[in-house]
N, C-alpha and C positions, 0 to 999 in steps of 0.2 A: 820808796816803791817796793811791793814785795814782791817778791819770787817767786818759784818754786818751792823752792827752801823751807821757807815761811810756814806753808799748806801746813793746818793743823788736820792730825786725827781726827776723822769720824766718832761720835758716839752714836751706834746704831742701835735700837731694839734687836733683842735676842729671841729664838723662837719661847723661849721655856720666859720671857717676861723681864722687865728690868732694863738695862741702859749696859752696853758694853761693844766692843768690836767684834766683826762675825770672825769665827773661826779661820785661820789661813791653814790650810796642811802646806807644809814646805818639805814639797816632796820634787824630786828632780823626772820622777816616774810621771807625773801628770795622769792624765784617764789610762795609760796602759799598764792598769793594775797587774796582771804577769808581770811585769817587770816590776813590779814593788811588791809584789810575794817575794820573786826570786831576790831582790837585795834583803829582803828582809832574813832569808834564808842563809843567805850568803856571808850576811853577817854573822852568824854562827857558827860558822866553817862549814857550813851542807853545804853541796857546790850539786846534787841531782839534777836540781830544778834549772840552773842555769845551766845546765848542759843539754836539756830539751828547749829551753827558751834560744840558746842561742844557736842551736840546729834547725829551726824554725826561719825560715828565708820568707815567709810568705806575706808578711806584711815590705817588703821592700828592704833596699841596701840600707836606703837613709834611717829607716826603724831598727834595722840593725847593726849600723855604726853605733848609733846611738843607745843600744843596749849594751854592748860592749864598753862603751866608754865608760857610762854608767856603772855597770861590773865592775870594772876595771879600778874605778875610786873605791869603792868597796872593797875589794882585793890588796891595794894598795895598805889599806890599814890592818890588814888581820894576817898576810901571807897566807889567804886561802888559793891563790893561781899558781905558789909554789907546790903544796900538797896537793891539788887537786892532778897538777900534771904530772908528778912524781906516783900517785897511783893510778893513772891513767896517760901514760906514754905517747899514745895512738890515739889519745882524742885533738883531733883540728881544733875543737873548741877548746879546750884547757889550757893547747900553745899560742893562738891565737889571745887568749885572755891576760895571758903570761906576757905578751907580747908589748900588750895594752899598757898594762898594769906595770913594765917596766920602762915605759917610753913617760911614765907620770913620775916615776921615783926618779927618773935621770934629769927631769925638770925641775924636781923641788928641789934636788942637789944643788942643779946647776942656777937656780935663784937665790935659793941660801950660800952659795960661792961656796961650797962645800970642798973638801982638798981633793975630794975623789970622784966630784963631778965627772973629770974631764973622761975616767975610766966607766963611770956609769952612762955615759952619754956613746961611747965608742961601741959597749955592750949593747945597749937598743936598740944603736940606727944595725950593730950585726943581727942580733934577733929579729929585727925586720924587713932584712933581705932575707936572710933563712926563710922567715914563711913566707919572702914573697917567691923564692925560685921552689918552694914544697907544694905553693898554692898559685900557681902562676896565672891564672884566670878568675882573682880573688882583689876586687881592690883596695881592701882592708888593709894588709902590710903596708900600703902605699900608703893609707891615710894615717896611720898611725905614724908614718915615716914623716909625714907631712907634720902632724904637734910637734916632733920633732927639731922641727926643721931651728926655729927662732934659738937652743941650744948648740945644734950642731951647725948653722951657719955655712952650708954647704951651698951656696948663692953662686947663680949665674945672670945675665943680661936677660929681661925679660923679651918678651916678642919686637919684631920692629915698631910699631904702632904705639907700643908702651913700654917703655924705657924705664922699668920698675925693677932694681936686681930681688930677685926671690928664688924660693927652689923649686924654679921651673922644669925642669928634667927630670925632677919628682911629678911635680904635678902632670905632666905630659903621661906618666906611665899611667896615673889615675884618669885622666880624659880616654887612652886606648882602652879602658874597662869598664866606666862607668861616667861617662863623658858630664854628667849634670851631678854627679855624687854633691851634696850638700856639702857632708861637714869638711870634704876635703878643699872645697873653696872658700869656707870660714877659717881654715888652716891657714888657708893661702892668703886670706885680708891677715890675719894673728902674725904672721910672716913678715910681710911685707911693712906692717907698720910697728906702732912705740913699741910693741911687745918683742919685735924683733929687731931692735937698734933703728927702725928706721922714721919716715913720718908720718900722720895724720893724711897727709894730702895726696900719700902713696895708697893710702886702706880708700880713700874715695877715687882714686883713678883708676885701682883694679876693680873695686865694684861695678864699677860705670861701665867698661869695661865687659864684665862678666852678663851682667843683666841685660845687656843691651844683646846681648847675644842669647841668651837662656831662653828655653820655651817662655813664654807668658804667664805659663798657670804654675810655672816653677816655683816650688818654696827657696829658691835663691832671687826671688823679687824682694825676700827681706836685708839684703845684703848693701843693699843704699842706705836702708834705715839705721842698719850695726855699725857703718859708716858715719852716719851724722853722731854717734852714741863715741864713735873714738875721735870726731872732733871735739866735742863736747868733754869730753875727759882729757884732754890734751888742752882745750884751753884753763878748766880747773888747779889742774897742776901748774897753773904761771899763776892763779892766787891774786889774778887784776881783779878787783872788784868791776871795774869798766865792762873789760874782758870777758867777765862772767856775764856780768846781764846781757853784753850781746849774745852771747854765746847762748844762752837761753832762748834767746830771739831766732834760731837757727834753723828750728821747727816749723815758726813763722812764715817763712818766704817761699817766692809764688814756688822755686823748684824744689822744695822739701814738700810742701804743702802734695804738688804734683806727684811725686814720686812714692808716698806714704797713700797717696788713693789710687795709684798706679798696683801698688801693693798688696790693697784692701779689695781691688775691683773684681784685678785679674787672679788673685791667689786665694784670697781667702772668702772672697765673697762667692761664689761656685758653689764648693761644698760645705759651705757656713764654716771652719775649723776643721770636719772633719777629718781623722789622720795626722793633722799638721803637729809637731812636737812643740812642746811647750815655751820650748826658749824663741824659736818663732814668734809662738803666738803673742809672749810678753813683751819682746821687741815691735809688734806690730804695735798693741795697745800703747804703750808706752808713745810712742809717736803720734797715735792720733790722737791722745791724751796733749801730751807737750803744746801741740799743731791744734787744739782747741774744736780737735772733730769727733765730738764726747757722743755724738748718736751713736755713730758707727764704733767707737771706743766700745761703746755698752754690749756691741754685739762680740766684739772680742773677747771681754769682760765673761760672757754668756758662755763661751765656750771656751775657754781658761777653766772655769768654774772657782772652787777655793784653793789651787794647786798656787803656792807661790812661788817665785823666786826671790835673789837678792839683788841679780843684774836684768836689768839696769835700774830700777830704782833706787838701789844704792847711792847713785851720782849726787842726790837730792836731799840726803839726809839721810835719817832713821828708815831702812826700807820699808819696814813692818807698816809704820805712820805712812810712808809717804804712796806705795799702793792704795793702803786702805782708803786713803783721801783721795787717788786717782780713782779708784773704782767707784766710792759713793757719788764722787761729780758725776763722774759720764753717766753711773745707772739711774740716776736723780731725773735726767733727763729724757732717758727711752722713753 
């Protein structure tokens, strides 16, 4: 029987003639070109432009968690957040970036078991209470505190209802400032599941959980879907061939099926994509892709455009092959 897996690459026509695959850009920037000027920038050590991008509040917290973080991998590779704050002292956004960018180094440490994890992890989770008592109406500190978390393991009893240990008394401080913040509830699934010692079963009972509560048109409707994506990786890693093909199948059923047009209906079908960040959108597609619902996949498809990522099509093979074969089915069909 085949798979997923199996899906061969597409050979498509190209505009210019001939037989090949349409261009992918793998950019994490997606359509918010400012933000892929300023890494492009940034990668050079100019840090100007990221400091009016990320003084710019006006597209929303969630567009600007997510420039930040963005920066922040960028930063991470060049020590541009150490110069830029060392000649700019008094910029919120330099330390705030600093902030970021050292809650990523104390991670890769603390995965490569590095001797001096434990001192770079002690370092971050202080620098993100520093700005969260200098920015106390800010709930960035807290979400950064929140990646955090799965390192520094600062876990308490989750709510009565839900008996999930996590770093709920982080999270509490981000619901008093920004009660639907996105990435800091994808923190919170990152947390509570493999990523942070615990299980599969914990990342789908907080989504459940979370969604069931979230406005409707909330882009944390995608949060069931990143759920079924960390069962799906959790039965991979046991390497049952069995195991696998169901696990494939998991897309399939009536309450995946339900919860992926629950997804599509109320979130993204409104403003067609508009706004929504890219990792979103390819956890959406990805689902209605797996779950066989290739019309509405194509409109996803539509508004992704050529922007790729690695996750989640990774799970599947060669990403590169195994989008471009997701995308040529469903848009075969619009």
């Amino acid at each position: 029987m085949r798979t997923l897996r199996d899906a061969p690459a597409p050979m498509v026509k190209r505009k210019g003639g001939g037989l090949g695959r349409p261009k992918l850009v793998w950019d994490p920037a997606g359509g918010d070109r400012r933000l892929a000027t300023t890494t492009e920038e940034l990668r050079t050590g100019r840090y100007a432009l990221a400091g009016e991008l990320l003084a710019d509040r006006d597209a929303g917290e969630d567009v600007r968690d997510y420039r930040y973080l963005i920066l922040a991998q960028v930063a991470v590779t060049n020590g541009v957040d150490t110069a830029w704050l060392a000649e700019e002292p008094g910029s919120p956004e330099a330390l705030l970036l600093r902030v970021r960018a050292n809650v990523i180094r104390a991670l890769q440490a603390h995965r490569a078991r590095h001797p001096k994890a434990g001192d770079l992890v002690e370092l971050a989770t202080a620098q993100c209470l520093q700005a969260a008592e200098r920015f106390p109406a800010d709930p960035l500190p807290w979400v950064a505190l929140l990646q955090l978390a799965p390192a520094a393991q600062d876990y308490e009893p989750g709510p009565r209802e839900l008996p999930v240990a996590g770093p709920w008394r982080t999270m509490s401080q981000v619901w008093q400032r920004d009660p639907w913040n996105r990435e800091a509830h994808h923190r919170l699934l990152a947390a509570v599941g493999p990523k942070g010692g615990g299980q599969a079963s914990a990342v789908s009972a907080v989504a459940l959980w979370i969604t069931s509560r979230a406005p409707a048109e909330s882009a944390l409707s995608v949060l069931q879907l990143v759920a079924f994506v960390e069962v799906f990786r959790q039965q991979l890693e046991h390497k049952n061939p069995n195991r696998v093909l169901l696990a494939y199948r998991n897309w399939s059923t009536a309450y995946a099926e339900q919860e992926t047009e629950r997804c599509y209906t109320r979130w993204f079908a409104p403003a067609g994509g508009a706004g929504a960040l890219l990792p979103d959108l390819h956890v959406l597609a990805h689902a209605l892709w797996a779950g066989s619902q290739r019309q509405a996949a194509s409109r996803v498809f539509e508004a992704i455009g050529p922007y790729a990522l690695t996750t989640p099509w990774s799970l599947h093979g060669n990403p590169e092959q195994v989008l471009l074969a997701a995308r040529e089915s469903c848009m075969s069909e619009s």
